[in-house]
Residue, then its C-alpha position, 0 to 999 in steps of 0.5 A: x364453905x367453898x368446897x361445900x359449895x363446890x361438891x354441892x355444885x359438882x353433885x347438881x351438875x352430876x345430877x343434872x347429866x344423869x337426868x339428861x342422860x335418863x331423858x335421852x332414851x325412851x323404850x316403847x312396848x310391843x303393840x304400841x307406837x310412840x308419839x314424841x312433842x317437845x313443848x307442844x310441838x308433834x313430831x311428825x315421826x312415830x316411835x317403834x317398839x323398842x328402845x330409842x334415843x331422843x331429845x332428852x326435852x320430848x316428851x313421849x306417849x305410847x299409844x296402842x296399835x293392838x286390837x282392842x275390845x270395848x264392852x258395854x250396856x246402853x239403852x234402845x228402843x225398836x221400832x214399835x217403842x219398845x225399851x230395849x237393854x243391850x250388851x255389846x262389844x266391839x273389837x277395833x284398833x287404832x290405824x298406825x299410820x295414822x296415829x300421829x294425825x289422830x293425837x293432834x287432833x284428839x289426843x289419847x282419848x280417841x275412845x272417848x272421842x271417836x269410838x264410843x259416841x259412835x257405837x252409842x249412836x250405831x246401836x241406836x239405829x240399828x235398833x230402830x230399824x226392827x220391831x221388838x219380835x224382829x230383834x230376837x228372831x235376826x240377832x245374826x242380821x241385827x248384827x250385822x247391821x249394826x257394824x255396818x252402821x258402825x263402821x260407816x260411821x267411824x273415821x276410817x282414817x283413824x280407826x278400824x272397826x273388826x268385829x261386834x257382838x250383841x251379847x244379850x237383849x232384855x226387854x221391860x218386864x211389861x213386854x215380856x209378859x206380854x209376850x209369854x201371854x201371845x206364845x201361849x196364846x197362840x201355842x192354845x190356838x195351834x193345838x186346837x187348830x191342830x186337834x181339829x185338823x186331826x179330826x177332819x183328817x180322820x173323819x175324811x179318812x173314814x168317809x174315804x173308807x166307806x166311799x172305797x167299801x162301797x165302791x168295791x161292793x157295788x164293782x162285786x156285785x156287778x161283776x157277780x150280776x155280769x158273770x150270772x148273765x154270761x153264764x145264762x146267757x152260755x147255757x142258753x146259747x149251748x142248749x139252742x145250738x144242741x137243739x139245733x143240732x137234735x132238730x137237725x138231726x131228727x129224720x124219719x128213720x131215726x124217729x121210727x127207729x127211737x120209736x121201735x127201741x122204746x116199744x115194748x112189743x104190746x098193742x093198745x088194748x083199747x082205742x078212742x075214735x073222735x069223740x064225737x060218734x062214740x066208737x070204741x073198738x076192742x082189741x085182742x091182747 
């Protein structure tokens, strides 16, 4: 019994150094930091990656420094009460200078904690400042607002918010059919707008035709009128001047001359007094 008693005693005590051997050493992956307590009490000292002796009593978690992305579906209205369904991400990491400090305060559920009741509240914000059209015409801008609400709202100190992205908006049924009921509405009001405005360009064109038409036949008709004037006006002004010229030139001699080319050579065979004694002389051929 005494040397039962002996091995069991020396196995214990192997035991017992192989535990604390084991519990002296922790190893810490890459993209994470280390956190060590003993009994409920931080070290202020944060554990690197990689393979590290220790207090075989600390206990030590791992808390990831790598970036992070948070998926998830909630719930907004816009700003003219319309209910909006949302998918969303965020990208965000956990600061590493800072993680001793955030473990006491909340321990490993910072996302629970810190993260998640602000991307809830952010989205809701960011919602309510656009009307339900303005959500799907500035999906960029809606964007951007939300992370600019976000991260303000998120404790710097703690947490970095790097990216976010609404994946999708769906409204209620009711506003959607509503809103496929207006587009068509207003598709019919700008066909028809279209079709009119079509048709007063056509008819404005036609009457613009006509107008110029005209304009060019009476401008023809005009010039034809002016250059009929000049012409006469031409004519007349030559046969003055050759008038002129033959009244100018017409002395007694050429006059008797003109008249001895154009006699034939014979007398008058009869000659007519004044009408008024009757005489009538009779000349010799």
């Amino acid at each position: 019994m005494k040397k039962v008693i002996a091995w069991i005693v020396i196995s214990l005590v192997l035991l017992a150094g192989v535990i604390i051997g084991i519990s002296s050493f922790t190893t810490v992956p890459v993209g994470e930091v280390g956190v060590a307590s003993v009994y409920g009490k931080v070290i202020p000292d944060i554990i690197e990656p990689g393979l590290h002796g220790k207090n075989p009593f600390a206990k030590v978690i791992t808390i990831s420094v790598k970036e992070q992305k948070a998926m998830l579906e909630t719930s907004a209205f816009s700003r003219d009460i319309q209910q909006v369904d949302v998918k969303l991400s965020v990208n965000f990491s956990v600061n590493k200078a800072n993680v001793v400090s955030m473990y006491k305060e909340v321990g490993t559920g910072y996302y629970d904690v810190l993260v998640l009741p602000r991307i809830l509240e952010s989205i809701k914000m960011s919602f309510s400042k656009y009307s339900a059209e303005e959500l799907v015409a500035n999906r960029s801008e809606l964007s951007a607002s939300f992370k600019e609400i976000l991260t303000a709202s998120v404790n710097a100190t703690y947490i970095t918010i790097i990216q976010v992205s609404i994946e999708d908006i769906d409204f209620t049924d009711a506003y959607t059919d509503a809103v496929e009921a207006k587009q068509v509405a207003e598709q019919t009001k700008l066909r028809i707008e279209t079709e009119a405005a079509t048709d007063v360009a056509r008819a404005r064109a036609e009457a613009e035709k006509i107008t110029i038409s005209a304009a060019a036949e009476a401008e023809r008709i005009a010039l034809e009128s002016q250059a009929e004037a000049n012409a006469i006006l031409t004519i007349a002004r030559a046969q003055a001047e050759a008038n002129a010229l033959l009244s100018a030139s017409l002395t007694p001699e050429l006059l008797q001359y003109e008249y001895y080319k154009a006699w034939d050579g014979k007398l008058p065979t009869h000659y007519y007094g004044n009408p008024g004694n009757n005489m009538l002389i009779m000349l010799p051929e």
